[in-house]
C-alpha positions as CSV (number, residue, x, y, z in Angstrom):
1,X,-35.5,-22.6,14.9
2,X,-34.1,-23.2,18.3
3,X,-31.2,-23.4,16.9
4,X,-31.5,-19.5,16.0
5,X,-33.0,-18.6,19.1
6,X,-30.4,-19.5,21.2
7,X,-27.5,-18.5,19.0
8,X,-25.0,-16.0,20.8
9,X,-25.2,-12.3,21.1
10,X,-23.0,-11.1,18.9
11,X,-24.3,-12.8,16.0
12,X,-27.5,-10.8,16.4
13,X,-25.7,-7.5,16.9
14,X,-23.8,-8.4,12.9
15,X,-26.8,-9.1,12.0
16,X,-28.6,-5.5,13.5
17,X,-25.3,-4.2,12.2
18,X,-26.2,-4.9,8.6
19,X,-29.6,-4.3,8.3
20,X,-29.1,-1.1,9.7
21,X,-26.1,-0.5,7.6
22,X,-28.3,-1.7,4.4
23,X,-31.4,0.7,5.7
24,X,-28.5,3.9,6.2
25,X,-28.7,5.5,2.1
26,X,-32.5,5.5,2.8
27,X,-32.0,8.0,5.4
28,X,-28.9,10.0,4.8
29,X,-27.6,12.6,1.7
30,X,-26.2,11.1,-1.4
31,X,-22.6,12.6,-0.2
32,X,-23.0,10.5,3.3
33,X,-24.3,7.6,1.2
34,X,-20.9,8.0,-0.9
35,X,-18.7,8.5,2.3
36,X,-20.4,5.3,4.0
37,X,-19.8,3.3,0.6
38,X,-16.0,4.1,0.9
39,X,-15.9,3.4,4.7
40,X,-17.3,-0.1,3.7
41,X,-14.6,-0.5,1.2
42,X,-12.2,0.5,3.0
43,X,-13.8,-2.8,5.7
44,X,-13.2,-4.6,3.2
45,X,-9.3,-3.9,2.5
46,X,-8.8,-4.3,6.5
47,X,-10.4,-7.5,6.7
48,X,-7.6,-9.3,4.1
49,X,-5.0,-7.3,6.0
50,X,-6.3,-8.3,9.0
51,X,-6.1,-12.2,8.5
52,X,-2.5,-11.3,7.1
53,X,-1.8,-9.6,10.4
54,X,-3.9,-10.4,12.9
55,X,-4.1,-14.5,12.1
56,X,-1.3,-15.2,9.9
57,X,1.3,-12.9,12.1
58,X,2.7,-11.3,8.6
59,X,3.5,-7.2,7.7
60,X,2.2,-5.5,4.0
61,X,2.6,-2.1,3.4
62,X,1.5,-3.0,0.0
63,X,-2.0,-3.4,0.3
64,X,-2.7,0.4,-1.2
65,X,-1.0,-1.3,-4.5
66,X,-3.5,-4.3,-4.4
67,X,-6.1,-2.2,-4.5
68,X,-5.0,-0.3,-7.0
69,X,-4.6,-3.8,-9.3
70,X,-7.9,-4.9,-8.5
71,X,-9.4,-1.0,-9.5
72,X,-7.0,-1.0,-12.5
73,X,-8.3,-4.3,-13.5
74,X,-12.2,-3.5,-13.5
75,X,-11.6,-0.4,-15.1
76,X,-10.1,-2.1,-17.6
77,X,-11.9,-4.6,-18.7
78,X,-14.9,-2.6,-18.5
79,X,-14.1,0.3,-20.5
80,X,-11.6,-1.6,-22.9
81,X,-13.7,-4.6,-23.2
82,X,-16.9,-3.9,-22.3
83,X,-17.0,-6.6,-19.8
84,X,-20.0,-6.1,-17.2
85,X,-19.1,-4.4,-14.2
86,X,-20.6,-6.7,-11.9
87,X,-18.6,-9.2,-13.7
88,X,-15.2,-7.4,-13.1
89,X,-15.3,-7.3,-9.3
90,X,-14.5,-11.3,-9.0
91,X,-12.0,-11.3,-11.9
92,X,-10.3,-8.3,-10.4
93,X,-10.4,-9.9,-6.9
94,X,-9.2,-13.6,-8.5
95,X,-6.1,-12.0,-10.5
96,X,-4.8,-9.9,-7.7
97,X,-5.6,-13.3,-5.6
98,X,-3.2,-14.8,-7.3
99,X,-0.7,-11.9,-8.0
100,X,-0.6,-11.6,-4.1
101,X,0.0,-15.5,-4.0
102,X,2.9,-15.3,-6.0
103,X,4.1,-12.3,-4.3
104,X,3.9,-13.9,-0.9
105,X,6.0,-16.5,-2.2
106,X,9.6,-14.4,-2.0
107,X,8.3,-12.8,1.3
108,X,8.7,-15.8,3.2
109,X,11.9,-16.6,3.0
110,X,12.2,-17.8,6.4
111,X,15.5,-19.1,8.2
112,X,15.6,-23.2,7.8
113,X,15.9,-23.1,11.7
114,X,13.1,-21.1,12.5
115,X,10.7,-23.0,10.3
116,X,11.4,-26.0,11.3
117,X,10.9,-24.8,15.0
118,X,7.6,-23.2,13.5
119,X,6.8,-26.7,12.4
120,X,7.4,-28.8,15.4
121,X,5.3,-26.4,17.4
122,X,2.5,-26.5,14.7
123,X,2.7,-30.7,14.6
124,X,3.9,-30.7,11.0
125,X,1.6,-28.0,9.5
126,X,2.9,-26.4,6.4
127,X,3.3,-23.0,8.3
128,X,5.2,-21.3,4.7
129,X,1.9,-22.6,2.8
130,X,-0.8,-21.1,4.9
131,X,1.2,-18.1,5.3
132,X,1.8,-17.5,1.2
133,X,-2.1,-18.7,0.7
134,X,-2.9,-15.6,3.8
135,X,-1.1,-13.3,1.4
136,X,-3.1,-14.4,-1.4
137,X,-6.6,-14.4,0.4
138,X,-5.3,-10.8,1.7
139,X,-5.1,-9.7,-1.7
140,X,-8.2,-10.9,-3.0
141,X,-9.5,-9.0,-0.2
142,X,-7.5,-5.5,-1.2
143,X,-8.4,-6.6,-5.3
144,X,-12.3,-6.9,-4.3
145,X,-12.3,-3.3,-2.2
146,X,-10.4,-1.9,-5.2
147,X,-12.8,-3.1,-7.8
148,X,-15.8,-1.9,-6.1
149,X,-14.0,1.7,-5.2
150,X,-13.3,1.8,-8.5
151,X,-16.6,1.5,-9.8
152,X,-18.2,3.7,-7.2
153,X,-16.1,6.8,-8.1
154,X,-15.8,6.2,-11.8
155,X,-12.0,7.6,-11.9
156,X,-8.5,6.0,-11.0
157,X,-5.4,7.7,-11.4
158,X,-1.8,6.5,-9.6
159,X,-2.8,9.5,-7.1
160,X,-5.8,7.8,-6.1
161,X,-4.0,5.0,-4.2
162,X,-0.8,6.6,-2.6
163,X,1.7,4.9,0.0
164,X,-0.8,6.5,2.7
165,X,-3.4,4.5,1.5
166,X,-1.3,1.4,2.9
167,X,-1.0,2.9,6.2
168,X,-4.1,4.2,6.9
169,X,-5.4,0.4,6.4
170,X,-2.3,-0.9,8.3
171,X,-3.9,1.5,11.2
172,X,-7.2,0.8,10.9
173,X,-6.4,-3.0,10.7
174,X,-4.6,-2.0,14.4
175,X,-7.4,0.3,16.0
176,X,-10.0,-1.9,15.1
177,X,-8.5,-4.9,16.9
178,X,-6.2,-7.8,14.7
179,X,-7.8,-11.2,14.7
180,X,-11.3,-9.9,15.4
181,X,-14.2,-9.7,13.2
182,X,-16.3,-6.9,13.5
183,X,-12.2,-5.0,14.4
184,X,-12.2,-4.4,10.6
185,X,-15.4,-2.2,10.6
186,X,-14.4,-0.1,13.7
187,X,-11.4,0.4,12.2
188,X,-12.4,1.3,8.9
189,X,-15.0,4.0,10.4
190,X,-12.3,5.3,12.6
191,X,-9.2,5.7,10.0
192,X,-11.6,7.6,7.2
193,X,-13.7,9.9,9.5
194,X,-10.8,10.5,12.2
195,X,-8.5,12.6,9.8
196,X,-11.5,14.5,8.5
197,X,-13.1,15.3,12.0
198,X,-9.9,16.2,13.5
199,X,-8.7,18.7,10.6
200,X,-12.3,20.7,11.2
201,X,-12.1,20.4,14.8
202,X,-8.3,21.5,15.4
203,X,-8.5,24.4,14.0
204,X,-11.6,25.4,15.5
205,X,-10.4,25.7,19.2
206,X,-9.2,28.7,20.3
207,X,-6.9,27.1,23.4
208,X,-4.8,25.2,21.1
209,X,-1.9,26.9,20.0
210,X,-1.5,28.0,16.7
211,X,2.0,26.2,15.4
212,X,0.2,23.0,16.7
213,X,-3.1,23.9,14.7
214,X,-1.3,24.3,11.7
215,X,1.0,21.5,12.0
216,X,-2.0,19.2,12.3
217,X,-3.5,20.8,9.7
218,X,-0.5,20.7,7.2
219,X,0.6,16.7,8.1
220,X,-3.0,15.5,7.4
221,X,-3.8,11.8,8.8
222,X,-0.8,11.1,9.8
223,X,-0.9,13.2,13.3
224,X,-4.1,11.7,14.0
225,X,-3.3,8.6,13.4
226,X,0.0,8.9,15.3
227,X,-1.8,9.8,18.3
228,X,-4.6,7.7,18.2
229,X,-2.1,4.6,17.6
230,X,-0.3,5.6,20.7
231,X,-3.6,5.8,22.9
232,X,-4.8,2.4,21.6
233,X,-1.1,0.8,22.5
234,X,-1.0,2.0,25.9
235,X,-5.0,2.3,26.8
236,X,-5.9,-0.6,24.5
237,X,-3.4,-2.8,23.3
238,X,-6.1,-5.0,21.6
239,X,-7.7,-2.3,19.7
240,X,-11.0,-1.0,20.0
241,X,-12.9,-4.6,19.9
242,X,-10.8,-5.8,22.9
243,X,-11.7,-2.8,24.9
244,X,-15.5,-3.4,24.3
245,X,-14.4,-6.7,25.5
246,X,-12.9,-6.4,28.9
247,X,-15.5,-3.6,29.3
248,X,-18.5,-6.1,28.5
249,X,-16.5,-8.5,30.6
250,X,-16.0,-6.2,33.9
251,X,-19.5,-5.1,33.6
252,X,-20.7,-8.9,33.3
253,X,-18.7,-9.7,36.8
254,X,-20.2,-6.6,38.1
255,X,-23.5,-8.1,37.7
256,X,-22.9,-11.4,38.4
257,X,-21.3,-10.1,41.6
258,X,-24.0,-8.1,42.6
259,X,-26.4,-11.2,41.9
260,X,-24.7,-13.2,44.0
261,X,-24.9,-11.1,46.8
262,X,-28.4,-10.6,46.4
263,X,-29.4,-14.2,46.9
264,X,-27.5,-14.6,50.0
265,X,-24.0,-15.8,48.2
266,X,-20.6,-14.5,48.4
267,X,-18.6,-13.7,45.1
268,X,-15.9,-16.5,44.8
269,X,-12.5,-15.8,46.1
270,X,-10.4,-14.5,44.1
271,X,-7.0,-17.2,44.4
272,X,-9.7,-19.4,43.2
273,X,-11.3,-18.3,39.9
């Protein structure tokens, strides 16, 4: 129990994060309850690709294809086989697993030079290994968030997981913040509601011209998420979870400042921290 009570902040905010994430269908339309359910899949994708990214230091543009495997394979053996859905979502996310295992195999063909460099500096880790086992945790990841979108829409196609697909997780991997882990949630909200906001909101304001209106309008995501990408790399290089960060940080020395001078104490120099 005192264990609980004096466990960090952030671990309370998850936890207010979920129940209030769990409570959100009770209180919203079915069509916001089906939006939501895709936001949350989408997490899902980002978090593999963020551990492939953000911890493991690799680049997939491939993750859109993952999920389509892992969709592929539910639909599959449920309609074919009449396995039970439920069931599918950890075969699915096991056999693209181990596809993306065997995938990340090739990709790391590093120069002999530069992994042995890789593993002086890492005190003889197998740096190849972790990084082809990233790949295939990343997968499973993609195979899990394609399995359960597949299941919540009822209908896969090719067109339902395009090349876009793969970037618009690459950029919400980016804008939520790599290595981070609530960054996959953030970015996940951000990359599916940003496109649709901005394509009602463009074209509703009169003082932007109208070949720039259109343009947005006709490109889709990819202006916004242009834009937005360029913002976050100059404003907020660590994505959105580093900026609540160094926010939550400034405002902290703020106060502690402020306390200090109150009981009598000056702040301490700054040569010195």
């Amino acid at each position: 129990m005192q264990r609980v009570r004096n466990a960090p902040p952030r671990y309370w905010l998850v936890v207010l994060v979920i129940v209030l994430l769990l409570g959100l269908p009770t209180v919203i339309d079915s069509f916001l309850t089906s939006e939501w359910a895709q936001v949350l899949i989408l997490a899902i994708a980002i978090m593999g690709l963020n551990i492939l990214v953000g911890y493991s230091g690799q680049l997939s543009l491939g993750h859109g294809a993952f999920m389509a495997l892992g969709a592929y394979i539910s639909a599959i053996l449920a309609h074919r086989y009449k396995v039970d859905y439920l069931l599918t979502i950890p075969i699915a996310a096991l056999a693209t697993g181990l596809v993306g295992f065997v995938l990340g195999i090739p990709a790391l063909r590093l120069s002999a030079l530069y992994l042995a460099l890789a593993t002086f500096a890492a005190s003889g880790v197998n740096i190849a290994g972790y990084k082809t086992l990233a790949f295939g945790i990343s997968a499973f990841y993609a195979g899990t968030a394609g399995s359960l979108f597949g299941l919540a829409t009822g209908y896969i196609s090719p067109d339902t997981f395009p090349v876009s697909l793969s970037i618009q997780l690459l950029v919400g991997a980016v804008i939520g913040g790599l290595a981070s882990i609530p960054g996959p949630l953030l970015g996940a909200i951000v990359a599916f509601f940003l496109p649709i906001e901005s394509n009602q909101w463009v074209p509703s304001q009169s003082w932007i011209p109208d070949q720039i209106a259109s343009t947005i309008k006709n490109a889709g995501p990819a202006v916004s998420y242009g834009v937005l990408l360029i913002l976050i790399m100059i404003f907020a290089p660590n994505g959105l979870v580093g900026l609540v960060r160094q926010g939550y940080e400034h405002l902290n020395r703020r106060l502690r400042g402020a306390g200090d001078r109150e009981a009598g104490q000056f702040p301490p120099d700054a040569q010195t921290v």
